[in-house]
N, C-alpha and C positions, 0 to 999 in steps of 0.2 A: 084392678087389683091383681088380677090371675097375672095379667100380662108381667106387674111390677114385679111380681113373685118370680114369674118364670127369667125375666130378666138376673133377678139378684144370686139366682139356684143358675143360670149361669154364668156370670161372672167369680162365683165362689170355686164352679169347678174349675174356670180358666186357672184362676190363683193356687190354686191345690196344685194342675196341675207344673204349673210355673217352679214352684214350691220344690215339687218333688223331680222336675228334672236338674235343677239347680244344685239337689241332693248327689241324687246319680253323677251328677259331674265330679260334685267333689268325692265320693266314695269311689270315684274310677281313676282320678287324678287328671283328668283334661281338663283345656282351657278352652277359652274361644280367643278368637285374635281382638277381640275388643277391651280385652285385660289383664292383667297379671295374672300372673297363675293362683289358684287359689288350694292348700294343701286341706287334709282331712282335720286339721284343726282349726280350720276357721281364718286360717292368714295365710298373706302373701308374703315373698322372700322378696324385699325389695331393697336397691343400692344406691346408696346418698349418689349423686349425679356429680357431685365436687371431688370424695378423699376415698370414692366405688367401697364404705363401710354398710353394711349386708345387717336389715333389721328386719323383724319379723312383725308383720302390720295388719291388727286385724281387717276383716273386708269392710267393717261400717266405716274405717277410716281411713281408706285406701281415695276418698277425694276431699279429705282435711290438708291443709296445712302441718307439714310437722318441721322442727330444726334437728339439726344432725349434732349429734352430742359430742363428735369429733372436731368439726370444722365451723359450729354452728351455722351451716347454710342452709335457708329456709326453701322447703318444697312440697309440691303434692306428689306422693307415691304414686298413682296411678298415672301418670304424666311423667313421672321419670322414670317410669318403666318402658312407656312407649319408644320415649325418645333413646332410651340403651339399645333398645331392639333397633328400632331406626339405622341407628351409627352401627350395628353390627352387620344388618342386610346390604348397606349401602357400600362396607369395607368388603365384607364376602361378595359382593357382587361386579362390584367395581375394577377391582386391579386387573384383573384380566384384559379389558376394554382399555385402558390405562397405559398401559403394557405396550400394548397393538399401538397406540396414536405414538407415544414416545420412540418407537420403532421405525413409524413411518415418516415421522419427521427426521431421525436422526439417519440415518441410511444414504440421501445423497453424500451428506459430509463426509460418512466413511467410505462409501464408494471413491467419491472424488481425494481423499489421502490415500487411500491404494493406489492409483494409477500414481497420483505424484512419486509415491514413493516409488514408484515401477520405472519411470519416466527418467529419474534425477540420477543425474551422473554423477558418481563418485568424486567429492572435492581432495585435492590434494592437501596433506596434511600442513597444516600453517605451520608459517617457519616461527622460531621462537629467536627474541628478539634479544640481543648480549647487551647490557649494557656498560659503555663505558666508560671504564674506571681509571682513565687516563687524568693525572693530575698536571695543570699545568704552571707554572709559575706566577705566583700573585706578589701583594706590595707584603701580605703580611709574612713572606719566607725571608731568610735571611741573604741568600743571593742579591735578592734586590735591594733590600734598606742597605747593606753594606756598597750595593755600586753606585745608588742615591746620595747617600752618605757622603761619597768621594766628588760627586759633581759637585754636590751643598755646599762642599769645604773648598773645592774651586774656586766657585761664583764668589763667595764673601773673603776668597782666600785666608782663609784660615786654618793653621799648620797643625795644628791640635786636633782638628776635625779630618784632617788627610791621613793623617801619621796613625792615629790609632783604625783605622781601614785598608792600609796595607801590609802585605807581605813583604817587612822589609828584607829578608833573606834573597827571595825570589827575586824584587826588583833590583836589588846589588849583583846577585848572578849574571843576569839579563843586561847588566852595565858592564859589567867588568869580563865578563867570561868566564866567570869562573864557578865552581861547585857552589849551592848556594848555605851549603853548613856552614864554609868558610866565612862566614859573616859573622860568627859566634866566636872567631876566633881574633876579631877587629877589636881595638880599644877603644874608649866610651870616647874619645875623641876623635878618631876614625868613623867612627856611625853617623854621631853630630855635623860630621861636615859634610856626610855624602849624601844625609838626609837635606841638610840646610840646603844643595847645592839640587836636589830633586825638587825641595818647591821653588828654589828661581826658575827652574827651566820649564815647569809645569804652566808658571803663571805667567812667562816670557813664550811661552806656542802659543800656537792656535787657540789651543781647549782654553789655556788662561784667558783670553780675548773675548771668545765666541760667547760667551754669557753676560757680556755687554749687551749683545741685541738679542739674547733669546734667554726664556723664561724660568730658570729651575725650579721655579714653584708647581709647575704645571706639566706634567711630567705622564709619557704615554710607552710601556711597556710591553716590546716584540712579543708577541706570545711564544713561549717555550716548553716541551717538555720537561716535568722535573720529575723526574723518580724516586723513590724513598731512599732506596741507597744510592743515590748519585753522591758524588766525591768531588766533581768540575762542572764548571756552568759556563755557558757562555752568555751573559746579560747586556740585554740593547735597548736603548733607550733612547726617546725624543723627546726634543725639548722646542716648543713654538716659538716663533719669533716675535717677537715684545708686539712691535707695530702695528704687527695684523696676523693675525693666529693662522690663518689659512692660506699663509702664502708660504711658506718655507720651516723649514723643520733642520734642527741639530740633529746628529745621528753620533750617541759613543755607544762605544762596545767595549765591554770588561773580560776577563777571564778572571774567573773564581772560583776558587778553591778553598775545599775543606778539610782542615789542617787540627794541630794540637790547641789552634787562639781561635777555634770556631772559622767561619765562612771570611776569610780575606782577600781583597782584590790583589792579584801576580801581576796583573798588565790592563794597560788599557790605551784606547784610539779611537782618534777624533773620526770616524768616516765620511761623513760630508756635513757641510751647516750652510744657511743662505746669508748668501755675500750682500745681496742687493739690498739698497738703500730707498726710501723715497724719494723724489725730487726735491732737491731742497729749497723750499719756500724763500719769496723776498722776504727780508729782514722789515720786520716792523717798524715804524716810526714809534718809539717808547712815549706815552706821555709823562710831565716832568710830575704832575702831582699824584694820580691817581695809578694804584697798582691793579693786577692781574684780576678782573674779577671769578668768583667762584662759580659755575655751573651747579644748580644744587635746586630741588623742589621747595615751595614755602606755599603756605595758606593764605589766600587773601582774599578776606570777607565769605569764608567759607568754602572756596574755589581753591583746590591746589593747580599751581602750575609752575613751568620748569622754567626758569629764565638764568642769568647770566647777572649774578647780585655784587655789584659792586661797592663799594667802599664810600662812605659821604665824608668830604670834606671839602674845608674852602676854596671857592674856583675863582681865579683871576682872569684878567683880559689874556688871551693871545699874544704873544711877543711880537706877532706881526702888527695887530693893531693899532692905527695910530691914536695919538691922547684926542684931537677933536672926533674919532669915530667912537674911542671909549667912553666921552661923558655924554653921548648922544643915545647909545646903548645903555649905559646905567638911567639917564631919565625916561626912555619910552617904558623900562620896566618899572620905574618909580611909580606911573602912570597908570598902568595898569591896576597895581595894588593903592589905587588914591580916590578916594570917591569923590565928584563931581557932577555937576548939575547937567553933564552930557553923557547920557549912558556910553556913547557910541564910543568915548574918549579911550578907553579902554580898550576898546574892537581895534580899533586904526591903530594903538600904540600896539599890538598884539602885531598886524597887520605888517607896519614897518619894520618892527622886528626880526620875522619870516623876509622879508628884501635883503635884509642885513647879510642873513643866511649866517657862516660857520661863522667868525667875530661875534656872534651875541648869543652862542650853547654855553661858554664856559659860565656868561652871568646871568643865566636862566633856569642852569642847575643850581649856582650860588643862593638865586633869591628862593629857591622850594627849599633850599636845604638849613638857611638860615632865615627863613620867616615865621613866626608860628602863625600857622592855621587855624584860626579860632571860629569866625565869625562867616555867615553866609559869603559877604562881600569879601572875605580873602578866601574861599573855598574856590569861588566861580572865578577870582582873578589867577590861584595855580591850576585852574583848569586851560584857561587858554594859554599859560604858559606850557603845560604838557600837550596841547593841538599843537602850539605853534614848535616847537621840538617836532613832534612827529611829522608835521608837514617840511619840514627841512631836511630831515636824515632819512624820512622812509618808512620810520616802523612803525607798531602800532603797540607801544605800552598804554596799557589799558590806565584808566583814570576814573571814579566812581562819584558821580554826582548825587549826591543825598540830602532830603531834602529837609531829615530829621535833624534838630537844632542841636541837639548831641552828640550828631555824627561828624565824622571829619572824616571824608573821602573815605572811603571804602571803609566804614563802619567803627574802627576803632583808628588812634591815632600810632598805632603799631602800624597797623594797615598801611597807612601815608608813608611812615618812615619806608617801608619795603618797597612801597611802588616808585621812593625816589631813589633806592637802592637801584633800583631795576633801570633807572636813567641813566646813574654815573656808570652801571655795567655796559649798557648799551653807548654811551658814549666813547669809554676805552677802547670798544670792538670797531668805532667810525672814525672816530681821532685821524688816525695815519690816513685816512682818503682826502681825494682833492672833493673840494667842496661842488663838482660837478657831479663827482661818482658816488654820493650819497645815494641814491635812489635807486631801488632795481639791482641793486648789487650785492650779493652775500659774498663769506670768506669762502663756501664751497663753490658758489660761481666761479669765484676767479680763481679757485686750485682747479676746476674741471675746464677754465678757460686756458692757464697755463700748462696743462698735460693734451689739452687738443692743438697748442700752437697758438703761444701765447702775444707773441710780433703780429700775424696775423691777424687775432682779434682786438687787438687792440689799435692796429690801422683802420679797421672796420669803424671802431668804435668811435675814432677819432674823427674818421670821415662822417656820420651820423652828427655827431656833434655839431662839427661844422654845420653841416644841411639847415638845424634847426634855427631858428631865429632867435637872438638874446632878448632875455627877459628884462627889462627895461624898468629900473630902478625910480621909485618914487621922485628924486629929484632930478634926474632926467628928463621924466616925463613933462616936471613941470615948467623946466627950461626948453622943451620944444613947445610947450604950448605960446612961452610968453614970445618965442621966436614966430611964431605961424601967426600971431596977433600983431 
C-alpha cells in the first residue's frame, strides 16, 4: 500500500510538473519543433494549406479534422502546419545548392558559344535578290490576237477577217511609195480595188499556200519583250505541220503597231515553212461495196477496246470468181449453219472454206451479217466462221463463246453486231492484198518496208515465197491420191 502510495504521490508530481512547464512555455511564447506555436491564449495561428486563409485554433483541436470556410478544404491543423514549415525550410535551403548544379551543367555550352563566336569569320552581307519585272508578250495582249487574227483570215481566206487587222494606210504606202495619209485622200473606189487586189496576192504567195500543210489552230509564240509604253512590236509565230508536229514549223513575222484603231498589222513575211512531204503511199485497191472504216473505242462484253469498225452491209462473190467456185462457196457455208447427224460436217465445211482462201471472205461476212444468231447451234456455227476468217487474213478478232442460253456471243446481241462490225473494218484494211500477203503483213510493215527500200524487199519477199512449198488444195490432193492408186 506505501509502495502504491508512493507510486501515485509520484506520478502526480511528474503531471504538475508537465503541467507547469507547458504553462511557462506559453507565458514565454516558445514552441518546441514538435508543433505549432501555441500563444498566451490557448491557440495556435494556423493556414488552411489550399487558399494560406490564417485561423486561430484552440490547442485541444490542433489534431481534429477542420474545413476551411473559404475553399472548403478539409484538414488537421497540426499536420498543416508542419507541412508549411517543411516547404519553407526546403525553399530557404535549397536554391543555393540549385543554383550551383544549374551552373555546372550550363557552363560547357557557354564556354563552347564563346570560342565559336571567337572562331567565326565574318559572313559577307547577302546580296539582295531584284526581282524581275520584265513583262513578256502573251496570247492575251493585243500584238498577238491581232497577228493571229491575220494568219486565221489566211488559212480560211477570209477577207473580212484580213481587212479589219490591217493598217490599210501603211500597207498602200509600203505599195505604192507613197506618204501613207495619202490613202485618205483615195476614193471608196480606189481602196476597194487595192484592197481586193492585196487579198489575191496574199492568197496567190507562199503564206496563202503554206497553211495547206501546217496548222493555224496550233500556234507557238517567239517570246518577246513588251513594255507598257511600247508603240511597235515585232510578232513571230509558228505554226506545225499538219502531218507530224515535230518535223517542221511555219515561221511569219508581223510588224505592229499602235495607232488611232488600236494595235494593227503594217507588214508581214513568211520566213521559212517545211516544204517536204511524205512519201507518197501506193494507191489502194478501193472496195466496190464497203466504205472507210472508222478508228474509234467500243465496249464489248464489258472490255473496251480500239479497233477499225466498219460498216455491215451485203457482201457478194468477187468479180473474179467463177459461178461453179461461187455455189460451192455458198454451200459449204450452207453447211455449216445445217444441223446433221455428222458433227464433223460442219468442221470440214469450215475447213474447205479456209482452202478456198480470199473468194469465200466476202460470203462469210455476208452470212454473220445476215443470219440471225439465236440458237446454240448457230452461235458455234458463226464461231468457226470467225476462226476460219482469222486463219485466212491473219488477225485475231476476238469472238465470245457463251454458254448462257440467253447469250449471244459476247453477251448481248449489240455485242455480236460490233464484233461483226470489226470484220467488215478488218476486211476493208486486207481487201487490196494479194491473197499470199494476208498473213504477217500490217499497213506499217509495208510503209516501214517501202522507206527502207521497197524493190528490194519485196525481191526478198518474192524469193521466200518461192522457196516455200504450195499448199495443196483439198481436190488436188484427192486427184494424186487416185493417181498414186
Amino acid at each position: 500500500m506505501a509502495a502504491r502510495r508512493r507510486s501515485s504521490s509520484s506520478s502526480a508530481r511528474t503531471g504538475r510538473s508537465r503541467a507547469s512547464s507547458a504553462t511557462a512555455s506559453r507565458s514565454s511564447g516558445a514552441r518546441s519543433d514538435s508543433g505549432p506555436k501555441i500563444g498566451p491564449d490557448g491557440r495556435a495561428s494556423i493556414a488552411c494549406p489550399r487558399c494560406n486563409t490564417n485561423y486561430k485554433v484552440p490547442e485541444q483541436h490542433l489534431d481534429s479534422v477542420v474545413t476551411c470556410k473559404n475553399c472548403k478544404t478539409a484538414f488537421t491543423p497540426r499536420r498543416a502546419n508542419s507541412g508549411a514549415r517543411a516547404t519553407r525550410r526546403a525553399g530557404s535551403g535549397g536554391a543555393g545548392p540549385m543554383l550551383l548544379r544549374i551552373g555546372l551543367i550550363a557552363s560547357p555550352f557557354v564556354i563552347g558559344l564563346i570560342i565559336l563566336m571567337m572562331t567565326q569569320k565574318e559572313k559577307p552581307p547577302a546580296k539582295v535578290e531584284v526581282a524581275d519585272d520584265t513583262v513578256y508578250l502573251g496570247s492575251e495582249h493585243a500584238p498577238y490576237q491581232r497577228a493571229l487574227a491575220f494568219c486565221k483570215g489566211v488559212a480560211k481566206k477570209e477577207n473580212f477577217a484580213i481587212e479589219r487587222v490591217l493598217s490599210w494606210p501603211h500597207v498602200w504606202a509600203k505599195s505604192s511609195g507613197k506618204n501613207p495619209n495619202g490613202w485618205n485622200n483615195l476614193s471608196a473606189e480606189d481602196k476597194k480595188a487595192f484592197q481586193d487586189k492585196t487579198f489575191a496576192d496574199i492568197y496567190a504567195s507562199e503564206l496563202g499556200t503554206v497553211f495547206d500543210t501546217h496548222d493555224v489552230t496550233t500556234t507557238e509564240l517567239v517570246p518577246v519583250e513588251f513594255p507598257h509604253d511600247a508603240k511597235a512590236m515585232t510578232v513571230t509565230l509558228k505554226f506545225p505541220f499538219k502531218e507530224d508536229r515535230n518535223i517542221g514549223m511555219a515561221v511569219v513575222e508581223h510588224d505592229v503597231q499602235d495607232g488611232d484603231g488600236g494595235w494593227l498589222v503594217h507588214d508581214w513575211k513568211l520566213l521559212s515553212f517545211y516544204k517536204d512531204r511524205r512519201p507518197q503511199l501506193p494507191t489502194r485497191e478501193k472496195h466496190k461495196t464497203l466504205k472507210k472504216p472508222k478508228y474509234e473505242e467500243v465496249t464489248i462484253k464489258g472490255q473496251k477496246v480500239k479497233a477499225n469498225m466498219g460498216e455491215e452491209v451485203p457482201m457478194d462473190h468477187l468479180e473474179s470468181t467463177p459461178p461453179e467456185l461461187r455455189k460451192k462457196i455458198d454451200d459449204l457455208i450452207a453447211q455449216v449453219f445445217t444441223q446433221s447427224d455428222s458433227p464433223k460436217a460442219g468442221i470440214m465445211a469450215a475447213q474447205d472454206l479456209q482452202m478456198i482462201g480470199k473468194p469465200a471472205i466476202p460470203r462469210i461476212l455476208n452470212a454473220l451479217y445476215e443470219r440471225p444468231i439465236k440458237t446454240q447451234f448457230e452461235r458455234e456455227g458463226a464461231g468457226m466462221m470467225v476462226k476460219t476468217y482469222n486463219l485466212m487474213v491473219g488477225t485475231g478478232v476476238p469472238w465470245f463463246f457463251d454458254d448462257d442460253p440467253t447469250s449471244v456471243f459476247g453477251g448481248t446481241d449489240e455485242d455480236r453486231r460490233k464484233l461483226i462490225r470489226m470484220l467488215f473494218g478488218n476486211w476493208w484494211l486486207h481487201y487490196h492484198k494479194e491473197e499470199g500477203n494476208f498473213q504477217g503483213e500490217s499497213d506499217e510493215d509495208l510503209d516501214a518496208a517501202m522507206k527502207a527500200g521497197a524493190e528490194a524487199i519485196d525481191t526478198n519477199r518474192r524469193g521466200v515465197q518461192k522457196a516455200m512449198p504450195p499448199v495443196p488444195k483439198k481436190d488436188d490432193a484427192t486427184k494424186e491420191g487416185a493417181a498414186g492408186k
